[in-house]
Structure formats: structure tokens, C-alpha cells
N, C-alpha and C positions, 0 to 999 in steps of 0.2 A: 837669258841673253849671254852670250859668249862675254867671258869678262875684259876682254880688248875693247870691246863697243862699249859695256860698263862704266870703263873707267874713263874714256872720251868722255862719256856724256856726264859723269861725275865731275869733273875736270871743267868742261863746259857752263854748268849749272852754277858753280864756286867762283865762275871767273865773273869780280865786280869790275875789273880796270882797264882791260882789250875795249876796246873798239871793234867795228863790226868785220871792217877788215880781217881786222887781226884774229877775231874768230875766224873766219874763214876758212886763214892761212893756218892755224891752230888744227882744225879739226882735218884737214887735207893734210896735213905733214903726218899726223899721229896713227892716219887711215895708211899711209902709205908707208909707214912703219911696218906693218903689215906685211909678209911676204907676198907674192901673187897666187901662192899656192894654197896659202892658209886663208887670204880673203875669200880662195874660188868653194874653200872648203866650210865655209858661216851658210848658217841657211838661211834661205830667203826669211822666214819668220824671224830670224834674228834680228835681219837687215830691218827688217818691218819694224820691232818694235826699236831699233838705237834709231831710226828717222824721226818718228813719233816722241823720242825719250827728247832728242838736241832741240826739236821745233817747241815743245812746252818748256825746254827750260831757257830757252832765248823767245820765245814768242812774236816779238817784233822787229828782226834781225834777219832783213830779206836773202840774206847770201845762205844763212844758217837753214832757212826755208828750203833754197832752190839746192841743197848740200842733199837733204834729207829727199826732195820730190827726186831728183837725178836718179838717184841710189833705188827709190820704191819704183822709178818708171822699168829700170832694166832688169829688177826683179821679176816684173811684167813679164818682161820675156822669156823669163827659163834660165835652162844654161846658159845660150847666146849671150844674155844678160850679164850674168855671173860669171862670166868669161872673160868677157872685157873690160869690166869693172873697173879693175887697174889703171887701165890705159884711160878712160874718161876721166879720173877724178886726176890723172899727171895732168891731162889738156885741158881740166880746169883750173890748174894749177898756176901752170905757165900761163895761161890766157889773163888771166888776175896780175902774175907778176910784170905782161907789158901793158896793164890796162890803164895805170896813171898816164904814163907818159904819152901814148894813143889819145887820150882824153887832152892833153897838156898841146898836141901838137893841132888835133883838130880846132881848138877853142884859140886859139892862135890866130889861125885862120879867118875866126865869125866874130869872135868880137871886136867892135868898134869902139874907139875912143882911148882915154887916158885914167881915168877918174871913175874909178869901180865902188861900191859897197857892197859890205858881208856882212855875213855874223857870225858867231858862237866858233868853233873852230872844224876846220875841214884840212886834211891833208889831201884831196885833190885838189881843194880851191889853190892851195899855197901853191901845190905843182904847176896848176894852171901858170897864176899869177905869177912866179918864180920864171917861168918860159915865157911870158908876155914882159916880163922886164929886162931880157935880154936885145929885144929888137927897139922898144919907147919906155920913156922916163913914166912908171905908172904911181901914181897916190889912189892910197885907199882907205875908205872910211869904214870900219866896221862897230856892229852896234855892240854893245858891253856883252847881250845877249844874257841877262836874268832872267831865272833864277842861275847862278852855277858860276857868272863873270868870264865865259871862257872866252869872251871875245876880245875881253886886255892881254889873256895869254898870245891869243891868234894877231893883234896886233904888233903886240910884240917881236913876235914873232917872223912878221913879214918887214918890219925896219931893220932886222938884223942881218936879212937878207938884201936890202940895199932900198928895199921902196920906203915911199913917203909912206907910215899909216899915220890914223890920227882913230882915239877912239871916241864914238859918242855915245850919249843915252837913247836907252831903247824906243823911248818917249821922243825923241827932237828925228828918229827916221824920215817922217815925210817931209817934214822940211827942210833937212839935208838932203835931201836926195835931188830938190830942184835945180841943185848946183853940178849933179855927176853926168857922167853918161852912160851909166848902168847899174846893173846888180845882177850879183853873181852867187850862188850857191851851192852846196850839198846836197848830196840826201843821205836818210839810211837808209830808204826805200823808196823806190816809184810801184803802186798798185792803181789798176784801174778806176778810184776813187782820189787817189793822189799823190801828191808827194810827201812824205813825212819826212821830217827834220825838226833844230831845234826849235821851240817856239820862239815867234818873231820872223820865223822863215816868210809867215803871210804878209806880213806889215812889208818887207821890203818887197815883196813882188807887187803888191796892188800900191804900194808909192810909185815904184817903175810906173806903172799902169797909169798910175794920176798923169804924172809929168810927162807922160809918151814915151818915154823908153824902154828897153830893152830890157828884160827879164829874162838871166841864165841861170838854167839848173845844169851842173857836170856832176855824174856818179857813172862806176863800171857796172857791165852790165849785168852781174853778180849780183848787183842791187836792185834790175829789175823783176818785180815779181805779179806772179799771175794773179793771189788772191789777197784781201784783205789782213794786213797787221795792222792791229786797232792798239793796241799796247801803246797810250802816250804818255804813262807812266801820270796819271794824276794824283792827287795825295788833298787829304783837308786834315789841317792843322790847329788844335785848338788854342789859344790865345788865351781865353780869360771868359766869363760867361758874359752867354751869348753873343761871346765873336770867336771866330775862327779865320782860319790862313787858308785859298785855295793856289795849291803848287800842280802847275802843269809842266814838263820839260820838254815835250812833242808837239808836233801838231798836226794835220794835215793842209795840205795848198794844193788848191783845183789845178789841174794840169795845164788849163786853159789860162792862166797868167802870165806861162810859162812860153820865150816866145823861141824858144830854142836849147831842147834836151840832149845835151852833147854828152855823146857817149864812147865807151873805147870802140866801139861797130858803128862812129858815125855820129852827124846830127839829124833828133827825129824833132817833126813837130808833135804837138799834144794828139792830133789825130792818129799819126803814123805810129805813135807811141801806142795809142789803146788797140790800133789793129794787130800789133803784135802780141798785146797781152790778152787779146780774144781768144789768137790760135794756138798761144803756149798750152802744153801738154800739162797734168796736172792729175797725178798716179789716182785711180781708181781707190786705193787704201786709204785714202784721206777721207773720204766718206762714208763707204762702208765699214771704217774703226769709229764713224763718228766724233771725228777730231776738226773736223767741217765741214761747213754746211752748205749747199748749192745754195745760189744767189738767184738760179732764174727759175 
């Protein structure tokens, strides 16, 4: 492999502290280091395997996914392909850098009420919520989000921007939630099987669901993706004999809880969501390198 694409996916593999984003915008910056002459001049086998190298060492990491499929589709094509290269990975570049605020301005729009919960921490939910506090007074409840606590950061974090939060336990979700007028979420990925995010993402959609409200998922559309990441990082920890610790940090939640997927292209329902991830494109090299496996 060309030692440029090398060292990305070297780079990538080591990275414990980014976010999914931030991979993203990591592997699109470092690609685009790249002259346009030396990218046109890697060959397609190169390309083939740094796709395969960045999706196995992020595995669950639906932008890191759609970074690598983009890259193996225009290989597909030949030159044509490898010719434009450059120019697709700049416009998905810039596409990512207005995708907060696009998401921030449409969720603006749909959601109803004052009195939101979350959990675990999201920088679109804040952007959302940061842009909904400039027009109504918002309070928000988010859950602690264990294992990891990042939901006391994410509280914290949205009081210092001027909203009411208040943080609760993971455990008291359904019964707080009968006082709000929704729930708002992340994702790191939406796949035709569901939404992944932190665990605890279910518990507030099907409390929405109890109490009759409103259930929102906001992520760019860099996050959504055509095929399964199952990656929900579980772990069994041994304690002492015969007991042990079981650590989930993922999870998945059925799209269908979900009562409004707002994205920077818009709000989709759970339906409009899966018809787009029927016809998403999905490079022939993923199967016949046997890196995965058809579904039907």
C-alpha cells in the first residue's frame, strides 16, 4: 500500500479519543494532503486495500464506513473514478462542515415543547439545543448515561450555555420523562437494523413511546449507513468467583421508535430512512474481499 494511505490508517487505528466526527474530518484532511496528482497517480488496489485497512480498524464508525465505500465505488469506474477523486472527498468535506448547523436549523423547526431529555453526550444534540434556546426558555434532563458518566459532562455542559439542565439516573428515565415533552438524541450510526448509540439510547425512546411523545433522533448524513456495524463494544469482567461484570457501551434502537430522523438533507421518517438505505450503493469489493457478507 502506498505509505500515505499507510500511515492514515496507522493513525486512525491508534486514535482512542476522536469521536466519530472527528475521524472523519481526520481522514478527509490527511487524504486531501495529498496533491491531486499523486492521489490520481495510487492505484486502484491501493485504494482497495487503505478502504478495507480504516473500516477494520474503526469497524463501527458509520462515516469511517461511507469514507472507505465512496473511495472503492469510483474505483469502480476506472480513471473517470480516479480522476475525481479529489473533488468528491473536498464535497464531502464541506458537506460535514454545514451538516451541524442544517441539522440545528431544521430540528428547530419540528420540535415541539420546552422540556427535552438526552443522554450520554452529543455535539449535535447541544447544537440542536444551543439554536432552540435562542428563540424559548429550554430545560433539560439528561441521563448520567453509565457506564462512562458522560451525561454529567453533557449536562454540564448545556447550563453553561444558559439552559436549565438537571442530571438524572439511568434507572428514574421512565418516570421522568412523564413530566417532558420529548427526547432527543444522537447517533454514531443509523443501518437498516437501527440506530446505534450510547446504551440507554432505548430506554429513552420507548419511555417517549410509553407517555406518547415524541422521539428525535439528529445525526449528519455521514452517519447514515447502508450495512450493519454491530461493534457495541461489549466486555465481561471478572469480579471474584463465579461472578462477573457485563459492560455494554452501544446499543441498537429500532428505527421505528423513532418519530422523526432529522438530518442535514432533511427530516426522514423510519420508513423514508430504510428506502434510502435499500438504494444506497455499496462497492462490489466488500464482498468479493469477503470483509461482508450479503444479507439477502
Amino acid at each position: 500500500m502506498d505509505p500515505r494511505l499507510s500511515e492514515i490508517t496507522e493513525t486512525l487505528a491508534e486514535d482512542t479519543s476522536s469521536g466519530a466526527s472527528e475521524m472523519h474530518a481526520s481522514i478527509l484532511n490527511s487524504l486531501l494532503s495529498i496533491s491531486e496528482q499523486d492521489l490520481s497517480a495510487i492505484p486502484a488496489s491501493d485504494w482497495e486495500d487503505f478502504s478495507i485497512g480504516i473500516y477494520k480498524a474503526r469497524p463501527s464508525i458509520a462515516p469511517v464506513f461511507n469514507i472507505a465505500n465512496t473511495i472503492m465505488l469510483m474505483m469502480e469506474q476506472g480513471n473517470k473514478g480516479a480522476g475525481s477523486l479529489r473533488q468528491t472527498l473536498m464535497e464531502s468535506m464541506e458537506r460535514e462542515r454545514k451538516s451541524a448547523a442544517r441539522i440545528a436549523e431544521h430540528a428547530s423547526r419540528i420540535l415541539k415543547g420546552r422540556w427535552f431529555m438526552t443522554t450520554s453526550h452529543s455535539s449535535t444534540v447541544a447544537q440542536v439545543l444551543k439554536s432552540m434556546s435562542k428563540n424559548r426558555r429550554l430545560r433539560v434532563s439528561v441521563a448520567e448515561s453509565s457506564p462512562g458518566g458522560e451525561g454529567r459532562q453533557f449536562a454540564k455542559l448545556l447550563a453553561d450555555q444558559g439552559m436549565e439542565a438537571e442530571v438524572i439516573y439511568d434507572s428514574t428515565v421512565f418516570a421522568r420523562m412523564e413530566h417532558l415533552d420529548g427526547a432527543i438524541v444522537g447517533a454514531d450510526s443509523v443501518t437498516p437494523f437501527g440506530l446505534v448509540n450510547k446504551v440507554g439510547t432505548r430506554a429513552l425512546a420507548e419511555a417517549a413511546r410509553v407517555h406518547d411523545l415524541e422521539a428525535y433522533a439528529v445525526c449528519g448524513w455521514s452517519k447514515i449507513c447502508p450495512v450493519v456495524l454491530s461493534d457495541l463494544s461489549v466486555t465481561t469482567n471478572g469480579l471474584g468467583v463465579r461472578l462477573t461484570e457485563h459492560v455494554q457501551m452501544f446499543e441498537s434502537t429500532p428505527l421505528e421508535l423513532f418519530s422523526h430522523i432529522i438530518t442535514d438533507q432533511g427530516n426522514l421518517s423510519s420508513a423514508d430512512l430504510r428506502m434510502e438505505l435499500k438504494v444506497r450503493k455499496v462497492a462490489r469489493a466488500w464482498y468479493s474481499r469477503g470483509v461482508l457478507q450479503r444479507t439477502e
